[in-house]
N, C-alpha and C positions, 0 to 999 in steps of 0.2 A: 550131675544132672539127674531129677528124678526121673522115675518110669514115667510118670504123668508127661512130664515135658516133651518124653519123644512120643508118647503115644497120642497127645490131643494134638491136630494140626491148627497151624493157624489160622485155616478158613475154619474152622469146626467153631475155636474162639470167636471167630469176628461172627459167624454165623448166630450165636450167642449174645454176643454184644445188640446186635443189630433186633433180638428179641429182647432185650433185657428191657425193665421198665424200675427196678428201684436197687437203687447202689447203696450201701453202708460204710460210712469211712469209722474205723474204729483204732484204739490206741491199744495195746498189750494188756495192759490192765484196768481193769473200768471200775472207780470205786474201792480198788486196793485189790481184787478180785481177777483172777484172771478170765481171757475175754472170751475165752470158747462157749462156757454157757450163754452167755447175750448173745453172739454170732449162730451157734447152734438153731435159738430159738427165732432170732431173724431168717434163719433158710427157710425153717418148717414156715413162718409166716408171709414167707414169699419175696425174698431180698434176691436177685439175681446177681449181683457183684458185691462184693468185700473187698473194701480196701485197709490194708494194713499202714497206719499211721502213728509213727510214734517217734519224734523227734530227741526226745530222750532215752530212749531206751538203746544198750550197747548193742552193738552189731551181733551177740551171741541171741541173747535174750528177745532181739527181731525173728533172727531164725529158727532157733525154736517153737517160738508162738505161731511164725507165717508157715512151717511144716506142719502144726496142728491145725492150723486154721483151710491149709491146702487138704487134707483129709475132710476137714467136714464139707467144702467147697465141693470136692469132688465127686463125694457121696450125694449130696442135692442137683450136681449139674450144674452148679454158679461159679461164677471165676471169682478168682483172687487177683488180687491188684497190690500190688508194694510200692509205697510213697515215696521218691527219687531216686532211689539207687537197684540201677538195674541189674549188678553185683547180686544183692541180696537175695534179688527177687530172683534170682537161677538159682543161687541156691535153697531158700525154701522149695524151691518147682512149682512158683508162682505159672498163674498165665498171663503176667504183664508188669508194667511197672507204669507210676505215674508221676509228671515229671510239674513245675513250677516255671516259671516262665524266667526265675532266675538258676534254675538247675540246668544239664546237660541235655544239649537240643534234641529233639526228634531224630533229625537224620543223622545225626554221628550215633545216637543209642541205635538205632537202626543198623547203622553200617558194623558197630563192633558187634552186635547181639545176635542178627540174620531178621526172618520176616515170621520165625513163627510164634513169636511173641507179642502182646497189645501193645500200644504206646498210647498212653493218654496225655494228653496238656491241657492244664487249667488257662483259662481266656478271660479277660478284664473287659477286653475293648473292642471295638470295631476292627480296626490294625490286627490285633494278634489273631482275633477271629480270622482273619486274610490270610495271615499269618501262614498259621494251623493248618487252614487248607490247604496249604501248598507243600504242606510238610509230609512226613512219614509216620503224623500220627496218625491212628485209631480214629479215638475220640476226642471229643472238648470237652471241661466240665466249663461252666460259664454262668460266672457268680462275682463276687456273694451280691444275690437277686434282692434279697432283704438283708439289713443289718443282724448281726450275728455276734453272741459272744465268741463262737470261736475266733473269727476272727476281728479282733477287737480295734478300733479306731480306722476300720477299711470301710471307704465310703461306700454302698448297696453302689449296684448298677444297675437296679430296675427291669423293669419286664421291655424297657423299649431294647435292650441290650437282646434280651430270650429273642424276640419278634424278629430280629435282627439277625440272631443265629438260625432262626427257622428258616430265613429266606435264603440265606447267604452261607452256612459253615459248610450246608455238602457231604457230611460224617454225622454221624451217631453225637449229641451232646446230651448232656446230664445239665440240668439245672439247680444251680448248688448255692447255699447260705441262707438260713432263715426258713428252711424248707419246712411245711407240714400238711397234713394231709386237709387241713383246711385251707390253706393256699393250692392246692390244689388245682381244682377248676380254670382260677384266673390265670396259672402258671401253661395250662391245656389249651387256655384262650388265647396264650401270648402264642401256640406253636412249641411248647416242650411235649415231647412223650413221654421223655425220661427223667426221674428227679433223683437224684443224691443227697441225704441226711446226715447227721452226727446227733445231734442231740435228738428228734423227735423219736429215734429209736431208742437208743442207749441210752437217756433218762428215761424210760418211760418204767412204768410200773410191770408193764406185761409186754416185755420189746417183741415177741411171738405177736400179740393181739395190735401193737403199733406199725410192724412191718405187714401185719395182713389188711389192717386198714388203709395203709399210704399204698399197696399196689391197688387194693379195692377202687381207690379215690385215682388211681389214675388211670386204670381199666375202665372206669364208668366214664370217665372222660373222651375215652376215645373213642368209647362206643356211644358217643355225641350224648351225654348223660343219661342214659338208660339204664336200670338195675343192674348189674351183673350179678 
């Protein structure tokens, strides 16, 4: 377990959480390139969480990259997030893990792991949004809002789903799929504060100047559309 792990507690994470307003889900290598420069430049432009996603890549080559990636996190004050396996995500010295609705539930990763780690779980529905709540996770992400090549042939679930989590989830949610800083507003109007992206960062041409516009567009929002 790293130093980080026993030194950050988990209120200090969830305290974090509970400010965070733009989350990045990123793969090990972006473009053939490894990911710590786009992640780098995402912190300086204002990404509060990184999540480490990469369904191909060997369980050596996760940890390595979620160990450098835990270094740049640490150094901005952003958490790190590791995509289902909360194995990994202690050993990088993640601050959480995040889990799929067909992956291992909330409260058994809770009951093997302790409390001072995050648990996030992705949310489709009404149901699992109930779900959720009743569970041991953290957070919801709760998506894909718009269609999405990431995730490819998954019907959107719209902003009546967001409006739905704002009234109803009770936790911290991230509003994920199709996200960009021009949906924005309307994403602010359904009751999100917080968005999570993949693409409007990681393709972008200047992912520093994409990440400081998509927090810019949801700061402005919350401060009922006024300049920041």
């Amino acid at each position: 377990m790293s130093a980080r792990v026993q030194a950050v507690t988990g209120a200090e994470r969830r305290a974090r959480l509970a400010a965070a307003r733009v989350y990045l889900v990123v793969e090990s290598r972006v473009g053939g390139e490894p990911a710590e420069p786009l992640v780098e430049a995402a912190l300086a432009g204002g990404v509060d969480v990184v999540q480490l996603r990469d369904k191909d890549a060997a369980d050596e080559q996760l940890v390595a990259t979620g160990q450098r990636l835990e270094t740049l996190c640490a150094a901005a004050g952003a958490l790190l997030i590791v995509n289902d396996r909360p194995d990994l995500a202690l050993a990088c010295g993640a601050d959480g893990v995040h889990v799929g609705q067909g992956d291992e539930h909330p409260d058994a990763v809770r009951r093997s792991f302790g409390n001072e780690l995050l648990i996030g779980i992705s949310t489709h529905s009404r149901d699992q949004i109930a779900a959720a709540r009743c569970s041991s996770a953290d957070y919801l992400g709760v998506g894909p809002v718009y269609a999405t090549a990431t995730k490819p042939g998954v019907a959107p679930v719209g902003l009546e789903l967001v409006r739905h989590a704002a009234a109803h989830a009770q936790k911290p949610f991230f509003a994920i799929g199709g996200v960009d800083a021009e949906r924005t507003p309307e994403l602010a109007a359904a009751g999100a504060e917080r968005i999570a992206v993949v693409r409007a960062i990681r393709d972008a041409g200047d992912p520093g100047a994409a990440a400081r516009a998509l927090r810019e567009a949801v700061e402005r929002e919350l401060a009922g559309g006024a300049a920041v």
